[in-house]
C-alpha positions as protocol buffer text, in pm:
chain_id: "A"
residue {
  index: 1
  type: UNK
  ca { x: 14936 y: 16842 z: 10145 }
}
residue {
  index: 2
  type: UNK
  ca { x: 15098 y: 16675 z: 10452 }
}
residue {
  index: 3
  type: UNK
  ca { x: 14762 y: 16609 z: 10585 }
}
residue {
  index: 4
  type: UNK
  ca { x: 14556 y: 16501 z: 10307 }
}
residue {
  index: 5
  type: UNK
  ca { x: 14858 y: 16216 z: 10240 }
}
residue {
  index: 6
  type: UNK
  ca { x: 14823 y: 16102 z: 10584 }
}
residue {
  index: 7
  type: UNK
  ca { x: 14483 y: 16060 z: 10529 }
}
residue {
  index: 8
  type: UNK
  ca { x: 14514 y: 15862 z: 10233 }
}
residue {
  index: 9
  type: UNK
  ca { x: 14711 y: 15623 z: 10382 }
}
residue {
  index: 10
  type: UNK
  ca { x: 14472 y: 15572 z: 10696 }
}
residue {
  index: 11
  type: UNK
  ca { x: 14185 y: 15540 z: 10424 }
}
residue {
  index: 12
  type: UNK
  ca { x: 14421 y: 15218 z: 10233 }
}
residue {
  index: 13
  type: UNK
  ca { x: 14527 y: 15086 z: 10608 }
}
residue {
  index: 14
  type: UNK
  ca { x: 14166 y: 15074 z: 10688 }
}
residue {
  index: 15
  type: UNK
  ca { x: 14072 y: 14905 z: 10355 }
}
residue {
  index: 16
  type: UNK
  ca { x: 14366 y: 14648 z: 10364 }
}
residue {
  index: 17
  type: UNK
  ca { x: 14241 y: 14571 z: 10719 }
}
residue {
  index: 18
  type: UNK
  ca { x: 13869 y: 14576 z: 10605 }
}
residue {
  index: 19
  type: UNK
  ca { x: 13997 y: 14340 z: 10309 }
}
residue {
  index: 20
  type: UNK
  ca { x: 14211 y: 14120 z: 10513 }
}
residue {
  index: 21
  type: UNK
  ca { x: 13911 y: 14040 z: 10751 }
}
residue {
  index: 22
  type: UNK
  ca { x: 13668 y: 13956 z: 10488 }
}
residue {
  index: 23
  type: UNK
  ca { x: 13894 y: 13705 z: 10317 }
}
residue {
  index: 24
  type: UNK
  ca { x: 13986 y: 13557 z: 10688 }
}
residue {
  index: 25
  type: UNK
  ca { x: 13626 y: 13468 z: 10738 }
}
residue {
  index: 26
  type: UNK
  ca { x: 13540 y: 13334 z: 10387 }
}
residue {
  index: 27
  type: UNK
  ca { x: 13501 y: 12984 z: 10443 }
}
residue {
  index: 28
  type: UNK
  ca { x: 13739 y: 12795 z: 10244 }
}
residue {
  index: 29
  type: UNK
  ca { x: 13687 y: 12456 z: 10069 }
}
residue {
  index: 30
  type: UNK
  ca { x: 13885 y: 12175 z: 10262 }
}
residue {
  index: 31
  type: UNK
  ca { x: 14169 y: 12025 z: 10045 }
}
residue {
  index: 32
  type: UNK
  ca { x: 14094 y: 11626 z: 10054 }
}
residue {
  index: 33
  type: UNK
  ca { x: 14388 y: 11443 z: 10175 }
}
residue {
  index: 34
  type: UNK
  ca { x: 14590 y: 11263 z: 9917 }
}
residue {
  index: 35
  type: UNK
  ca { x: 14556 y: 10918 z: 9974 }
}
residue {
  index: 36
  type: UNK
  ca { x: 14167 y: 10987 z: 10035 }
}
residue {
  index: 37
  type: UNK
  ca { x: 14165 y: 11118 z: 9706 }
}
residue {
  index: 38
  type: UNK
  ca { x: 14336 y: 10790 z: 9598 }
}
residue {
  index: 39
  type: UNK
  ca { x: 14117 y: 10606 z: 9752 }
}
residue {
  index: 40
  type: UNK
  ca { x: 13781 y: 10739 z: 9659 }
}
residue {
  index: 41
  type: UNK
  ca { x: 13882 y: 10739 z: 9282 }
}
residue {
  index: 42
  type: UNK
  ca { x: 13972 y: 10356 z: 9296 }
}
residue {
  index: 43
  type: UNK
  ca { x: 13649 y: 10295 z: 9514 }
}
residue {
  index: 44
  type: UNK
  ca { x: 13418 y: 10451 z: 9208 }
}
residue {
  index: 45
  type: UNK
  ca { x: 13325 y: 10230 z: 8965 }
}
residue {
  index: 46
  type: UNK
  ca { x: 13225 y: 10197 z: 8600 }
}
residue {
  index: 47
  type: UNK
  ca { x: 12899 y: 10017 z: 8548 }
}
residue {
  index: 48
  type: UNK
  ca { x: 12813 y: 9870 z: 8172 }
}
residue {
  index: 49
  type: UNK
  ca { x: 12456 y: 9734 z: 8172 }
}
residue {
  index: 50
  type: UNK
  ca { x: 12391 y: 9525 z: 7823 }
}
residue {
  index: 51
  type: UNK
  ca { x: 11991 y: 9537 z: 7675 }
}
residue {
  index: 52
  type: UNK
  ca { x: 11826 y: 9197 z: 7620 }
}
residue {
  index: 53
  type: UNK
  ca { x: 11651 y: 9365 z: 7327 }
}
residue {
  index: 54
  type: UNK
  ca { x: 11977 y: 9447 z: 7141 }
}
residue {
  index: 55
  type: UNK
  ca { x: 12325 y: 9262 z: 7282 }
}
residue {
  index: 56
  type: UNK
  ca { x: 12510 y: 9619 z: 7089 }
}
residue {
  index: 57
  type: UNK
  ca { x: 12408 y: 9872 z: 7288 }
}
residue {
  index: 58
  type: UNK
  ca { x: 12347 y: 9876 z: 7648 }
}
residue {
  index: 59
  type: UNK
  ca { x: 12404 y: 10182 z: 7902 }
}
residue {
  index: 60
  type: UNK
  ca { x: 12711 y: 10353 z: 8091 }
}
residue {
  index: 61
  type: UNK
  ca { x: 12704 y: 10482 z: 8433 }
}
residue {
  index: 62
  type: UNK
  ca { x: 12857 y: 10462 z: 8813 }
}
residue {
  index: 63
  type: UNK
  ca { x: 12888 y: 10343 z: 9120 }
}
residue {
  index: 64
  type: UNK
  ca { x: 13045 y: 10276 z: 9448 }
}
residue {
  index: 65
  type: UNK
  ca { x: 13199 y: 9995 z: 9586 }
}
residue {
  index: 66
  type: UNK
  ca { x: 13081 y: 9949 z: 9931 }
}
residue {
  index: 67
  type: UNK
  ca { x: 13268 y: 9668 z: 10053 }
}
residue {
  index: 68
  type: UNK
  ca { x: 13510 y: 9370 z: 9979 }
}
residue {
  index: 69
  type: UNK
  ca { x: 13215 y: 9133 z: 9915 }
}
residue {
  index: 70
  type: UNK
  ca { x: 13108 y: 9340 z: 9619 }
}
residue {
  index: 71
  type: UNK
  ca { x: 12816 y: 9564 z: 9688 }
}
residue {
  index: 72
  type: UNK
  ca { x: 12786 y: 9850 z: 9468 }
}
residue {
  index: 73
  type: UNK
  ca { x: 12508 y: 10101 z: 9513 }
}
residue {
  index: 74
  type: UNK
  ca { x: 12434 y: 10312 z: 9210 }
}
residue {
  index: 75
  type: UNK
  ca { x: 12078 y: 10445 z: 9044 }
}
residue {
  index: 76
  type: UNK
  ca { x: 11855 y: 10200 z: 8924 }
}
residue {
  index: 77
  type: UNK
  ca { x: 11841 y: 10410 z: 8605 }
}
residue {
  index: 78
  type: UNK
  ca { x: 12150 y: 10273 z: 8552 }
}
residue {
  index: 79
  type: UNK
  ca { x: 12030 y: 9863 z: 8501 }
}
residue {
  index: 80
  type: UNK
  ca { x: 11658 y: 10006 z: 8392 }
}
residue {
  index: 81
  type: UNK
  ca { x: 11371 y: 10182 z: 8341 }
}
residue {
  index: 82
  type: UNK
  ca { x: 11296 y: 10385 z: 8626 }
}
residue {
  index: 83
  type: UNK
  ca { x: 10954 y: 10509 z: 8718 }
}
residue {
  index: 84
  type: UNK
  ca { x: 11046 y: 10859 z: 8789 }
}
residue {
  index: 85
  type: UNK
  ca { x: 10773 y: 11013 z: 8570 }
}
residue {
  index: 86
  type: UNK
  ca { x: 10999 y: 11076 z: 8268 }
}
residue {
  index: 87
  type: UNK
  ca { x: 10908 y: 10862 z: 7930 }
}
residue {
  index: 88
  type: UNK
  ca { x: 11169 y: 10719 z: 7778 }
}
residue {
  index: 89
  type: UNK
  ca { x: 11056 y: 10652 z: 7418 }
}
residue {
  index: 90
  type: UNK
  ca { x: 11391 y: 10438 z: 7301 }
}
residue {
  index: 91
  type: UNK
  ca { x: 11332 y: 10193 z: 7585 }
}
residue {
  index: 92
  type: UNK
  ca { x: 11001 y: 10184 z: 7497 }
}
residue {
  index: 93
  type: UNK
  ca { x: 11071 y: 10091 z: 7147 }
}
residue {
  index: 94
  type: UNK
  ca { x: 11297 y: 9766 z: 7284 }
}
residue {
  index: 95
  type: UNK
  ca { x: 10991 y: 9676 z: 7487 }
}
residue {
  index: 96
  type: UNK
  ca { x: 11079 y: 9769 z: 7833 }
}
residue {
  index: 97
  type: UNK
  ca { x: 10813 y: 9947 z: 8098 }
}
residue {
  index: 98
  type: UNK
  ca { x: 10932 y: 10139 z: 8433 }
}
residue {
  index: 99
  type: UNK
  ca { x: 11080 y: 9939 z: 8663 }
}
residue {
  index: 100
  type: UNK
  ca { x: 11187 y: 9683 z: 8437 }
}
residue {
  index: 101
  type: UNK
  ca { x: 11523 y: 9586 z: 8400 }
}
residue {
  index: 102
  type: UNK
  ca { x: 11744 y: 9622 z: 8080 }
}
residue {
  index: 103
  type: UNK
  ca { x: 11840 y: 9313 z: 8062 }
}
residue {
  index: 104
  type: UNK
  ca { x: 11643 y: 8952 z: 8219 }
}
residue {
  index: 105
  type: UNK
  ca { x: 11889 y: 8850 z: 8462 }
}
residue {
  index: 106
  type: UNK
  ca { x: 11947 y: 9183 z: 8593 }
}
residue {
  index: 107
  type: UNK
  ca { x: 12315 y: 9184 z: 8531 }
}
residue {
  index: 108
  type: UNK
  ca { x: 12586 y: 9430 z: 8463 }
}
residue {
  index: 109
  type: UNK
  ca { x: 13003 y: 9460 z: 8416 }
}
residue {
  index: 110
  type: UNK
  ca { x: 13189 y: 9565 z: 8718 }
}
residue {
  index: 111
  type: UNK
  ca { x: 13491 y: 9816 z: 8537 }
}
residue {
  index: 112
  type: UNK
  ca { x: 13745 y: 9906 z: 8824 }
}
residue {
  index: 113
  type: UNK
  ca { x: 14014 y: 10135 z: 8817 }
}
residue {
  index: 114
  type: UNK
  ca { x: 14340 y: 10054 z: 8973 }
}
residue {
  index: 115
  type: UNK
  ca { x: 14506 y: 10367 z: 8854 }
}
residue {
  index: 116
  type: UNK
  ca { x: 14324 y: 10688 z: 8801 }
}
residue {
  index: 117
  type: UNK
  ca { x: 14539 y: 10829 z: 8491 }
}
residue {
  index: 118
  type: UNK
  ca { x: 14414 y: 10503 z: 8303 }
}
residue {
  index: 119
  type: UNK
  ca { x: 14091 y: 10370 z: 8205 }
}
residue {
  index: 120
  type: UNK
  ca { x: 13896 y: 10103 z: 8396 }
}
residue {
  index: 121
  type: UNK
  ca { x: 13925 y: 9732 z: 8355 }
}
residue {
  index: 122
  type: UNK
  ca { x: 13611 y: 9543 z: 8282 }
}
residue {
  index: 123
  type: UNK
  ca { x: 13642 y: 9287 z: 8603 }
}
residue {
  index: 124
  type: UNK
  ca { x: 13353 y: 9165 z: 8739 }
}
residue {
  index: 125
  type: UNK
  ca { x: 13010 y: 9070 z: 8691 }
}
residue {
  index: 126
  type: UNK
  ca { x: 12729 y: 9185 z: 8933 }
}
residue {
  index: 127
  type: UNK
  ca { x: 12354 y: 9116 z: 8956 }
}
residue {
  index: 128
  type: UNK
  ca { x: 12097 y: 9340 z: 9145 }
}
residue {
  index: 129
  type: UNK
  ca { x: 11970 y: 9203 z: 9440 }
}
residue {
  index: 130
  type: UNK
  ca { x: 11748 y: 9550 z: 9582 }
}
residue {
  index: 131
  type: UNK
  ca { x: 11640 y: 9803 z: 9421 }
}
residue {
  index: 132
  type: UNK
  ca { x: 11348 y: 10077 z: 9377 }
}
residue {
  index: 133
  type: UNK
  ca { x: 11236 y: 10232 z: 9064 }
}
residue {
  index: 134
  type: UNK
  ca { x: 11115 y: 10545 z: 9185 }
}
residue {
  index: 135
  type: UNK
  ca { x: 11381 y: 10603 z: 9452 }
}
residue {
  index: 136
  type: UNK
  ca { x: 11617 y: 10549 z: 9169 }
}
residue {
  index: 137
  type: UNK
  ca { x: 11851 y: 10287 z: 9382 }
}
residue {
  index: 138
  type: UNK
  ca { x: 11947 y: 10022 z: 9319 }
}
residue {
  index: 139
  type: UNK
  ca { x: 12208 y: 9776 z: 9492 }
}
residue {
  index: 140
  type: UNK
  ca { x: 12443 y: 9512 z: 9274 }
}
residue {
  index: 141
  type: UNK
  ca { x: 12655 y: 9199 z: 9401 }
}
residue {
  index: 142
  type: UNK
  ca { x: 12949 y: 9056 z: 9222 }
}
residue {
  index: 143
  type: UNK
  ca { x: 12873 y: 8716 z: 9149 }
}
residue {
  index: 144
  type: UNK
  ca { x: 13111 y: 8609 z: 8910 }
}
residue {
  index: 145
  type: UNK
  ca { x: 13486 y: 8750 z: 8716 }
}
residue {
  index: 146
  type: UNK
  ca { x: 13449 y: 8917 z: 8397 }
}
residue {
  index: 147
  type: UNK
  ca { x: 13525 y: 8665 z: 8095 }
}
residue {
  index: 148
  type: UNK
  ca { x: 13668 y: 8396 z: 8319 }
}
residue {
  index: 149
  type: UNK
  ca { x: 13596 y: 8044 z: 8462 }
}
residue {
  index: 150
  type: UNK
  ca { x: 13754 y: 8118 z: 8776 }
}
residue {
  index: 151
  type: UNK
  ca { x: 13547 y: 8178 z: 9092 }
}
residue {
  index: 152
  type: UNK
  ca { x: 13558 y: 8470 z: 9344 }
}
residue {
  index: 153
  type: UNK
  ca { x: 13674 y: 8426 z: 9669 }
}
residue {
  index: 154
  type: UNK
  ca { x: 13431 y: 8552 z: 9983 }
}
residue {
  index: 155
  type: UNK
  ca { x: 13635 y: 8910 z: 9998 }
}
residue {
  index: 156
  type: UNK
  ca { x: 13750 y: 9041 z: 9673 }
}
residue {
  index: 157
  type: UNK
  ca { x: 14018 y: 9262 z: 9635 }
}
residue {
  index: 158
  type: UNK
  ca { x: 13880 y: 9610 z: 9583 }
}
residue {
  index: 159
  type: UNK
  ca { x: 13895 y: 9966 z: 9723 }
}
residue {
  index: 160
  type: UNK
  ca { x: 13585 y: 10029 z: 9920 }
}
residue {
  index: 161
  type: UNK
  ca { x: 13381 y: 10345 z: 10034 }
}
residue {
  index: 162
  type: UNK
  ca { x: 13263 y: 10396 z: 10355 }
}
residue {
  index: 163
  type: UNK
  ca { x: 12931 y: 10561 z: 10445 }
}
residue {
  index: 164
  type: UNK
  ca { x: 12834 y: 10884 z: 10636 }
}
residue {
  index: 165
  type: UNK
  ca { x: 12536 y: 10974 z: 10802 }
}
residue {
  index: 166
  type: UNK
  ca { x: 12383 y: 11222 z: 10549 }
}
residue {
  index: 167
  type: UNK
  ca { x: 12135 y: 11342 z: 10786 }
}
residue {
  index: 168
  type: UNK
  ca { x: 12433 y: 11545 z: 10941 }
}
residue {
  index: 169
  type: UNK
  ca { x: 12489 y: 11727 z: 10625 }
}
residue {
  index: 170
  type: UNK
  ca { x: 12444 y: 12103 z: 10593 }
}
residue {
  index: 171
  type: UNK
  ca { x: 12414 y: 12385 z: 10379 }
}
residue {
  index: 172
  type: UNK
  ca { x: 12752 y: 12513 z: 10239 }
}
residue {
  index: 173
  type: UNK
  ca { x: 12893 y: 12205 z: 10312 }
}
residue {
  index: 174
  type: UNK
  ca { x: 13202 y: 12080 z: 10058 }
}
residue {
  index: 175
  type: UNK
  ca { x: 13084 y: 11803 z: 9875 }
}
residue {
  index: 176
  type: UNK
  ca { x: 13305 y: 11569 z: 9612 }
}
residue {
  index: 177
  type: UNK
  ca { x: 13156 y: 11399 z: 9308 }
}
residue {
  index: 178
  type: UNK
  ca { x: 13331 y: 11109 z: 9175 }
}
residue {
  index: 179
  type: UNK
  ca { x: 13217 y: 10901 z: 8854 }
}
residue {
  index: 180
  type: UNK
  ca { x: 13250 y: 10816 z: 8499 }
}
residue {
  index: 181
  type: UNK
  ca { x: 13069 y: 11110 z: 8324 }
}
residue {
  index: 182
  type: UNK
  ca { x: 13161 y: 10986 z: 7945 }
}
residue {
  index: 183
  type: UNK
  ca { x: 13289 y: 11297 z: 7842 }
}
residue {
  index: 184
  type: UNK
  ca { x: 13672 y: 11388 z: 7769 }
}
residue {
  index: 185
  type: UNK
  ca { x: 13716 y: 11039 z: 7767 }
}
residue {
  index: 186
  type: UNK
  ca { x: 13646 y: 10748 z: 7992 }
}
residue {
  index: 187
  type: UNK
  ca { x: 13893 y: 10771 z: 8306 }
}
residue {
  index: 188
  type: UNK
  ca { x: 13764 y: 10864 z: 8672 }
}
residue {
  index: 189
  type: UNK
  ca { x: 13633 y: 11221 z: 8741 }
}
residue {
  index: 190
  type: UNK
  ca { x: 13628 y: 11406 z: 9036 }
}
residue {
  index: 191
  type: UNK
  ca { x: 13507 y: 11757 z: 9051 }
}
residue {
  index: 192
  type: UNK
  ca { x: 13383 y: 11991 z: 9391 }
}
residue {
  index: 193
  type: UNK
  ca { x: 13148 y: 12202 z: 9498 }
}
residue {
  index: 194
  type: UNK
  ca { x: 12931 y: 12271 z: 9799 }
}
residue {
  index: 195
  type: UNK
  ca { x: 12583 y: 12104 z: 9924 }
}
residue {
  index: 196
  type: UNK
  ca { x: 12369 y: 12415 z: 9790 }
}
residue {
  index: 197
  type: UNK
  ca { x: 12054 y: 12290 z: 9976 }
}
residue {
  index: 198
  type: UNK
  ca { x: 11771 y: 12051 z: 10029 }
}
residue {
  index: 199
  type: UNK
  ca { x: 11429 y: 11920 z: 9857 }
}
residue {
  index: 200
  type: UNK
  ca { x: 11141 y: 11832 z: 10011 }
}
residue {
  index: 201
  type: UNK
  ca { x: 10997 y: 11655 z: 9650 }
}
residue {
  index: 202
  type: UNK
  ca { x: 10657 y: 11542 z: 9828 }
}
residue {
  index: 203
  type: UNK
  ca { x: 10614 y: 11746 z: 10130 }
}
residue {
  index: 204
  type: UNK
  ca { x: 10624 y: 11532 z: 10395 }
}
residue {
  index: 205
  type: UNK
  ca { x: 10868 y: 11715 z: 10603 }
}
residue {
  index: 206
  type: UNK
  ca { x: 11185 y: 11473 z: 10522 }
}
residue {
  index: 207
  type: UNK
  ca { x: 11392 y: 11573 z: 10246 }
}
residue {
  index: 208
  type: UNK
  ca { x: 11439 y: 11366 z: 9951 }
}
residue {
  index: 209
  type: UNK
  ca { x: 11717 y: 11502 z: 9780 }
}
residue {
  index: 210
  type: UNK
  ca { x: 12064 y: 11739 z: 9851 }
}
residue {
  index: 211
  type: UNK
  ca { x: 12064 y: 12044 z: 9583 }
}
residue {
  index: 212
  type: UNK
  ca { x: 12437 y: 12151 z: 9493 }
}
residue {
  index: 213
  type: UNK
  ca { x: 12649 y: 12291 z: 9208 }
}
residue {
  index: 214
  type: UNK
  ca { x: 12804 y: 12046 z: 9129 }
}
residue {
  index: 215
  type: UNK
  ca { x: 12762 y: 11871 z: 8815 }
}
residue {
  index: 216
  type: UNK
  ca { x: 12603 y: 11585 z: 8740 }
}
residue {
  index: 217
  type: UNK
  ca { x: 12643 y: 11481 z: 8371 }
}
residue {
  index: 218
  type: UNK
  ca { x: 12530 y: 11170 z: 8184 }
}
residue {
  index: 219
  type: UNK
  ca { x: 12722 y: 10890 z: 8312 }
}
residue {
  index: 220
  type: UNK
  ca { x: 12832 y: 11022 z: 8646 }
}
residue {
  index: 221
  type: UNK
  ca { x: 12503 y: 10950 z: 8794 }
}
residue {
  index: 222
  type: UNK
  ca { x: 12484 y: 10639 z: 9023 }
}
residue {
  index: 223
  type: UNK
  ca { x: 12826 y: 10748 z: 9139 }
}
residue {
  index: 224
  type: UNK
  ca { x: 12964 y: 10894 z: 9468 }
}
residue {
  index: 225
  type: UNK
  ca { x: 12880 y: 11211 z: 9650 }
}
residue {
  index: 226
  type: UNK
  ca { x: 13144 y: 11236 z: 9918 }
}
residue {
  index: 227
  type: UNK
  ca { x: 13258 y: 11503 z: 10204 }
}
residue {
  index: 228
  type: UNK
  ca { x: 13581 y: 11612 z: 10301 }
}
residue {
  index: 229
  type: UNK
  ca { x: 13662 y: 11265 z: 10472 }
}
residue {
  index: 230
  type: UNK
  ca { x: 13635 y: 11041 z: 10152 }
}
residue {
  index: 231
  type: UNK
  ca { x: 13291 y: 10921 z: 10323 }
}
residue {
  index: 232
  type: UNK
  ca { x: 13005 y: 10861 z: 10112 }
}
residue {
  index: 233
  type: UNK
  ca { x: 12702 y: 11131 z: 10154 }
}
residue {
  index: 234
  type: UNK
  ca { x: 12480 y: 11054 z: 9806 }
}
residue {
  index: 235
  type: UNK
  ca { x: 12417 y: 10951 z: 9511 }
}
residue {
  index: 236
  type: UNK
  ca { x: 12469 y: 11214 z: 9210 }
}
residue {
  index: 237
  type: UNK
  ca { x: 12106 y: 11141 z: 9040 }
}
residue {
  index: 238
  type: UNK
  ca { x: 11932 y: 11427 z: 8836 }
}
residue {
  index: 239
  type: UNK
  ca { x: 11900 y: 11760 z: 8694 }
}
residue {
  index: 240
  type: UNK
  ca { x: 11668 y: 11979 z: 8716 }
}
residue {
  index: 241
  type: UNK
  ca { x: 11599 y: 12258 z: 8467 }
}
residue {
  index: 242
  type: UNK
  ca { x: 11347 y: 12548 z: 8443 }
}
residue {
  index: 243
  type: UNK
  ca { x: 11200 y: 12760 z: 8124 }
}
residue {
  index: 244
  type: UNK
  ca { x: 11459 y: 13024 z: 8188 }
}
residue {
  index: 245
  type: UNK
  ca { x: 11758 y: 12780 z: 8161 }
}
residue {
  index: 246
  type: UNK
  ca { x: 11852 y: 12740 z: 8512 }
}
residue {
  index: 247
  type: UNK
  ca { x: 11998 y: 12420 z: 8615 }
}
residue {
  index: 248
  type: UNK
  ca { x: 12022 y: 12280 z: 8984 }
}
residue {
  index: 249
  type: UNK
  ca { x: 12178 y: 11932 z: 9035 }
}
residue {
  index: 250
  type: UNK
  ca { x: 12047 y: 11656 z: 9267 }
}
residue {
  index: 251
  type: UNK
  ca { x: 12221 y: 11445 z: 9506 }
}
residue {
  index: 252
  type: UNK
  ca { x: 11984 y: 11162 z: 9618 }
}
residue {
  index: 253
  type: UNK
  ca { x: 12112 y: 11136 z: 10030 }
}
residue {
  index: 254
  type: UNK
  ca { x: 12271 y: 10810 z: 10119 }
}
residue {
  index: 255
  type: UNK
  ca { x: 12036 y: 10743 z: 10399 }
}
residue {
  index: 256
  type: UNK
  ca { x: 11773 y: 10655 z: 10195 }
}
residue {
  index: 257
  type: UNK
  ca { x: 11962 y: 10400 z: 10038 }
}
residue {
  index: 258
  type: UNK
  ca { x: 12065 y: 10239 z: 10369 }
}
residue {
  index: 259
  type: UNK
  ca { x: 11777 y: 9990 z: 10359 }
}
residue {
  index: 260
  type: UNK
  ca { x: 11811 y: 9872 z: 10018 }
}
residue {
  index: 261
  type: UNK
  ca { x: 12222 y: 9815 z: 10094 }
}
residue {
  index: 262
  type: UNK
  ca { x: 12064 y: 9600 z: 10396 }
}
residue {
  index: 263
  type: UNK
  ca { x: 11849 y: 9443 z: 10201 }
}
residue {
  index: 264
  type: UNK
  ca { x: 12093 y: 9323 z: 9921 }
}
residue {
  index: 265
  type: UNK
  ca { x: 12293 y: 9139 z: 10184 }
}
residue {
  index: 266
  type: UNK
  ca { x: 12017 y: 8966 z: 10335 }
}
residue {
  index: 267
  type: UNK
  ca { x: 11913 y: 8829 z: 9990 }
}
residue {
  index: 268
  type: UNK
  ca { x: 12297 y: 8809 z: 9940 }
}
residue {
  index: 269
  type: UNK
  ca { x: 12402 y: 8588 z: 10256 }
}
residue {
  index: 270
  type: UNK
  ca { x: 12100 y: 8370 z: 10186 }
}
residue {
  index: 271
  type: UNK
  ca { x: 12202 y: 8263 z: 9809 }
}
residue {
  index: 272
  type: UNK
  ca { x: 12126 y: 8571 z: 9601 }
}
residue {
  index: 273
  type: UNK
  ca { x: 11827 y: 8632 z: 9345 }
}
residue {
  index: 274
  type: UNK
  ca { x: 11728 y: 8884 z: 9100 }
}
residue {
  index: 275
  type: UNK
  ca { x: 11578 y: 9180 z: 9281 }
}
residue {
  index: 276
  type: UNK
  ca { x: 11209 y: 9267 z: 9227 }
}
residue {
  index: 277
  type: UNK
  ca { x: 11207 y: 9615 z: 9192 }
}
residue {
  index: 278
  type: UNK
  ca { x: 10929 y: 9835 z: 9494 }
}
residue {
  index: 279
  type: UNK
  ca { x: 10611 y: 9943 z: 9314 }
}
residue {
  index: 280
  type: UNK
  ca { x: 10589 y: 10300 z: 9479 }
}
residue {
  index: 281
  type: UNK
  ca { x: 10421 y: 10569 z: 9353 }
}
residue {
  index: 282
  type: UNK
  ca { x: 10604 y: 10853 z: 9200 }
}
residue {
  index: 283
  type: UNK
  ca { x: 10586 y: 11193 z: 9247 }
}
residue {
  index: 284
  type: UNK
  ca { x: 10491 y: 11437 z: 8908 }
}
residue {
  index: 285
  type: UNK
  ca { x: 10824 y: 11629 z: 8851 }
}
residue {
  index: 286
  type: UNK
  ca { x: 10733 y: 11978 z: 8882 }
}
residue {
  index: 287
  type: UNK
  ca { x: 11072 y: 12110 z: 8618 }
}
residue {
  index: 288
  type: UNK
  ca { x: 11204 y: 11949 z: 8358 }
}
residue {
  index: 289
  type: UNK
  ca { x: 11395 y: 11649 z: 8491 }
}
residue {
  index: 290
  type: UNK
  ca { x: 11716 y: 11489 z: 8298 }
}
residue {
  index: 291
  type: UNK
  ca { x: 11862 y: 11192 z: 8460 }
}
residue {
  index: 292
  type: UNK
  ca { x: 12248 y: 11221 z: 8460 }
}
């Protein structure tokens, strides 16, 4: 009896100890600092895109505010029709082809958010000055307040987001996604995950797009994919969705957007005009595809 207790416990020290190990090696998801966290929320903006073809409706999404001259980079899905293969038979209806934009002048309502328990405030007015149907990117400017006479100043005063290098990004890495998803109201939302993997969409060795599990609902996209430092990785684009009901959500990397950002501020330092959106060719989706 003496010895069959003594075993025992050596067969629960060794499992404690076995236990103890595994959980000390599980990689654990880094806690964003506080006044990152601030940050990034007041750096994601709302984006409110009004149709030419009916001055009622118009569409919500997100974006990021890249600096205090009022770049935002967000999905061009969010000021038009994208040419990403999927047929969009409302838009249609109003008139509107891929890679047109919803409304003439290209134009969309800045809504920032100053505190993150409260909605945002409808405050500027930006126009798109680059931007690529099939990429899905597109790049806005504030040009003017919202509903006021008064002008802007050269540096506005807004919360910005800085930029990573997203070709340093890895597998398992922790990944944030801020936005405005238009569900459970219409205040700021932030929820983790990890970088789940990559996508090669046409084969050409370079990826095109981060997979993760986070998720990417209607409204969020055009938003900010971030890592652990409040930097800006991607943009939270798509969903993709096979016959047996399995979702994966894409993250377009912000690299790729680099030379459209560059672009905007060339057209933006020499006067500004309405962006004439790159006739690529897209790639057939090979899964059901759902913009988000």
């Amino acid at each position: 009896m003496k010895r069959e207790n003594k075993s025992w416990v050596l067969a629960v020290l060794i499992l404690a100890s076995l236990a103890f190990s595994l959980v000390g090696s599980a990689r654990p998801v880094q806690a964003i600092d506080k006044d990152i966290a601030q940050r990034i929320l007041r750096a994601s903006v709302k984006i409110l895109t009004p149709f030419d073809a009916d001055e009622n409706a118009g569409s919500l999404c997100s974006g990021s505010m890249l600096d205090e001259e009022g770049y935002v980079l967000t999905n061009f899905h969010c000021i038009g029709y994208p040419d990403d293969g999927i047929q969009d038979d409302d838009l249609e209806s109003m008139g509107l082809q891929p890679g047109d934009f919803f409304n003439s002048k290209a134009l969309s309502v800045i809504a920032v958010t100053d505190d993150p328990r409260k909605l945002p405030k409808p405050t500027y007015v930006a126009q798109a000055l680059s931007a690529d149907p099939v990429l899905d990117i597109a790049v806005l400017k504030v040009i003017a307040l919202f509903n006021s006479k008064q002008q802007i100043g050269d540096t506005l005063p807004v919360v910005t987001m800085p930029l990573s290098d997203s070709d340093s990004v890895q597998t398992l890495d922790d990944v944030v996604v801020v936005g405005y998803p238009g569900i459970a109201g219409d205040t700021v939302t932030a929820t983790e995950g990890r970088i789940s993997g990559f996508l090669d969409e046409d084969g050409d060795d370079v990826f095109d797009w981060f997979k993760t599990d986070v998720l990417v609902n209607q409204g969020n996209s055009g938003g900010s994919a971030l890592n652990e430092k409040g930097e800006l990785v991607g943009i939270p684009t798509q969903r993709l969705r096979d016959n047996s009901g399995n979702v994966i959500y894409l993250i377009r990397p912000v690299n790729r957007a680099v030379p459209y950002i560059e672009e905007a501020r060339r057209v933006g330092a020499s006067g500004g005009q309405i962006a004439t959106p790159s006739n690529n060719t897209p790639s057939a989706p090979t899964q059901t595809t759902g913009r988000g």
